[in-house]
C-alpha positions, 0 to 999 in steps of 0.5 A: 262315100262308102264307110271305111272297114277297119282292117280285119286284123283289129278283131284279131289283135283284141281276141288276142289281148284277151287270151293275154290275160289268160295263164295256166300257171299252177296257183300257188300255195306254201306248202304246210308244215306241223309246227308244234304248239311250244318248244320242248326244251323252253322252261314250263314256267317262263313267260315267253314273248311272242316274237312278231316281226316278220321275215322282210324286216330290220332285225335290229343291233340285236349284239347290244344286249351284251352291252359290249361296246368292243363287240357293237364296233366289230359288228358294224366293220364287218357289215361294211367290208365282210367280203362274203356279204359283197358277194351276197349283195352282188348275187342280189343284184344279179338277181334283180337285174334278171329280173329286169330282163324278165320284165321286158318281155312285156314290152315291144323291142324296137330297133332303128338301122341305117345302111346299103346293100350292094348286090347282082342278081343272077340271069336265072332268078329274073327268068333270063338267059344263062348268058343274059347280061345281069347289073349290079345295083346298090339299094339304100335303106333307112328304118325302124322295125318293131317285135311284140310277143302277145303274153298269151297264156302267160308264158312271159308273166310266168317267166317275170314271176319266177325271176321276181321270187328267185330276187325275192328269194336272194334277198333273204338269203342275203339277210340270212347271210347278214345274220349268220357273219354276224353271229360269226362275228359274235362267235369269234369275239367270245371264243377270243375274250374265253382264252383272254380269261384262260390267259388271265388266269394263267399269268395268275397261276404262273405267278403263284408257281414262281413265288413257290419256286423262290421259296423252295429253292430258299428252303432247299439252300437251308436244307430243308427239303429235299431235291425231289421237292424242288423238282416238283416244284419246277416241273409245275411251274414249268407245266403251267408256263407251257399251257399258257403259251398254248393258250397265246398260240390258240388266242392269236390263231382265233384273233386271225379268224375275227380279223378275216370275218372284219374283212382285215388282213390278220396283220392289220388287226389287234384286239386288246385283251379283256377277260369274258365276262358272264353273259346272263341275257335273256331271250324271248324265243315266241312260238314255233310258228313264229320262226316260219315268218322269222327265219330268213332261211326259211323265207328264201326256202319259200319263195324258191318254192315260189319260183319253181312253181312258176316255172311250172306255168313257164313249161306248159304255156309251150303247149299253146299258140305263140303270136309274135307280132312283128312290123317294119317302116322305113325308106329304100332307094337306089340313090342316097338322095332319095332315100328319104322321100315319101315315094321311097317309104316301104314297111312290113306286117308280119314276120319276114320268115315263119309265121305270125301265130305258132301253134306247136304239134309234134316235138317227141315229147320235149315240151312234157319232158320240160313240164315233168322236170319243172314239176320235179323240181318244184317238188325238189324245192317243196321238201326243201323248205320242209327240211329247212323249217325242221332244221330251224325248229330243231336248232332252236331246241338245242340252244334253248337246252343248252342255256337251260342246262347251262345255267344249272352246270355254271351254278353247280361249277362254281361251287366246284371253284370255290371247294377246289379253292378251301382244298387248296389253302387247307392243304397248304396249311396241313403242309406248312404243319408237316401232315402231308408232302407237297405232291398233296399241295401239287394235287390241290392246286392242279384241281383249282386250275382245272375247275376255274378253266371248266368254270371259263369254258362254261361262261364262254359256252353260254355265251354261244348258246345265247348267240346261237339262240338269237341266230336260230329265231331270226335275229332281233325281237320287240320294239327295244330292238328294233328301235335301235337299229340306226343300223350300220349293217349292210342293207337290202336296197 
């Protein structure tokens, strides 16, 4: 008995999986950026901790180091109905799911058909007479067909890499969005407690003023100042209820802007007033390069980098032989009750139309003009991420100024305050005593209302810039932070 010979496409099918492991995608490098030793703005003698967690981790509450208990629950209903962060969860998940589709290039498709064809051949297509007599026939068929793309020089892995960076790449941009409502949400709440305080010392101020008015008006009945006095007294006091509701209007307009960022309609969200109290937190900023790894910005900057250098290796494998390995076995006959017997089976290897191996030769270009753009574009996304990481080195140096700097203009401001209020009860005295009229009074008291608002907006001003500096580095830092994360903030599934 002669030995079998295994059929010579075996050979051909091996040589094959071994040019699958081949890929003529571009190897990947992040590209280099300068990152100074330390930032300008941080203070020579302070002792900054490194920040060491990495950007594809739990930021932690970060919020709790203001020990605002109001502002840890706004946080965590905006984390479950802002509906800028369901749209960022739903571009994720758009993402993975091309992703998925990616990744079945790596496998067979399958198919499975039933199904008859009534036809009538004509007289000429079996080399008979015009007028020959051609009969319809009916031919049933039942089968399954495979198709098989061989990755050869790695046109689908490249494929499954760009589509695995590009959900690589949504995923930090949802954890950039998540840190930027909730910064938002920080914001709004200070900007909110800011005009509490403003309003609180108004309804003081106003206070004040109308115990001024009675005693005027008393003093004009007995006919001890003039009209003129009077007057000026109304006027201030009317000039400060006036303020205080410009401060309602701006608080209620600011109340509506948290309410949205909490995903409420403005009409089913109150907060109860509460002055803002000093924010004094300190935080540890690390080193420059540190944010590099931090910052989710900057993580999704890379890894569209990483996407379109991929898509590079995507471009070029058009240059090269494509094998599409395509198969059929099914059964075929004129009769339904023969269709399924063993001498009605049929099957086919190979392509119905075209050919199993393609090996491009001429297109005018269009395969050099794919590989140019995607080379454009990679380099598109390279000075992307250069930008994005200056951007985040340069928001990390105004915020550090503005504490820094801050801190000095809330020192120097409070004795402003407090010289603005000694001005004040002197005057009163000196008017009391004769020495001057009560547009001197008027004068004193209009600066301690303007110094105590200077001392409120920097209170509040300070406040921003420490979110601000917690935005900038990427959120939360060191095990204390992290161990709190019992995180009701959306997560990355």
């Amino acid at each position: 008995m002669s030995q079998l010979k295994p059929p010579r496409i075996f050979p051909l099918l091996a040589t094959l999986l071994v040019l699958a492991g081949c890929s003529v995608a571009p190897p990947y490098e992040r590209a280099s950026v300068d990152a100074p030793a330390a930032f300008k703005e941080a203070p020579a003698d302070s002792s900054w901790k490194v920040a060491e967690p990495a950007e594809n981790i739990s930021r932690g509450d970060w919020w709790r180091v203001f020990a605002d208990p109001t502002l840890d629950q706004l946080e965590a209903q905006a984390a479950d109905a802002n509906q800028d962060l369901q749209a960022g969860l739903a571009r994720l998940a758009q993402a993975r799911a091309v992703q998925q589709g990616a990744r079945a290039g790596f496998f067979p498709r399958i198919d499975v058909g039933a199904g008859a064809t009534r036809q009538r051949a004509s007289p000429a297509s079996q080399g008979l007479a015009a007028d020959a007599d051609s009969e319809a026939s009916t031919l049933w068929r039942a089968q399954a067909s495979v198709a098989y793309e061989a990755d050869l020089f790695g046109r689908i892995g490249s494929t499954v890499a760009a589509a695995s960076a590009s959900t690589q790449q949504q995923e930090a941009l949802f954890r950039s969005l998540l840190l930027a409502i909730q910064a938002d949400v920080a914001q709004a709440y200070f900007a909110v407690r800011e005009l509490d305080s403003l309003a609180a010392l108004y309804v003081e101020t106003v206070s004040l003023r109308e115990q001024n008015l009675k005693l005027f008006e008393r003093r004009f009945d007995e006919g001890d100042i003039s009209e003129l006095e009077l007057a000026r007294v109304r006027t201030e006091l009317a000039s400060a209820r006036s303020e205080a509701i410009g401060i309602a209007r701006q608080r209620a307009v600011a109340e509506h802007a948290l309410a949205i960022l909490l995903g409420q309609a403005p009409a089913a969200f109150a907060l109860p007033a509460q002055p803002l109290a000093r924010v004094t937190v300190s935080v540890p900023v690390g080193l420059p390069s540190d944010l590099l790894e931090r910052r989710p910005d900057i993580a999704a900057a890379e890894r569209a980098m990483a996407a379109a250098n991929a898509r590079v290796g995507t471009a070029r494998a058009a240059f090269f032989p494509r094998f599409d390995l395509t198969g059929a076995f099914g059964y075929e006959s004129a009769d339904l009750g023969d269709l399924f017997k063993w001498s009605s089976r049929s099957f086919l290897l190979g392509p119905l139309v075209g050919t199993m191996l393609s090996l491009p030769v001429f297109d005018g270009g269009a395969r050099q003009a794919g590989v140019d753009r995607a080379t454009a574009a990679y380099q598109e996304d390279v000075a992307n991420y250069r930008q994005s990481v200056l951007r985040a080195f340069k928001e990390v140096e105004d915020n550090l100024v503005h504490l820094r700097l801050l801190g000095d203009q809330t020192q120097a401001q409070g004795e402003a305050v407090l010289s603005a209020r000694r001005a004040a009860r002197l005057s009163q005295i000196q008017f009391r005593e004769g020495s001057i009229s009560y547009l001197g009074v008027i004068d004193a008291d209009r600066s301690v209302l303007q110094q105590q608002r200077v001392a409120v907006s920097l209170d509040a001003e300070r406040a921003r810039a420490t979110v601000g500096l917690i935005r900038a580095i990427g959120g939360g830092w060191g095990d204390e932070v992290n161990a709190k994360a019992g995180s009701k903030s959306a997560s990355v599934r």
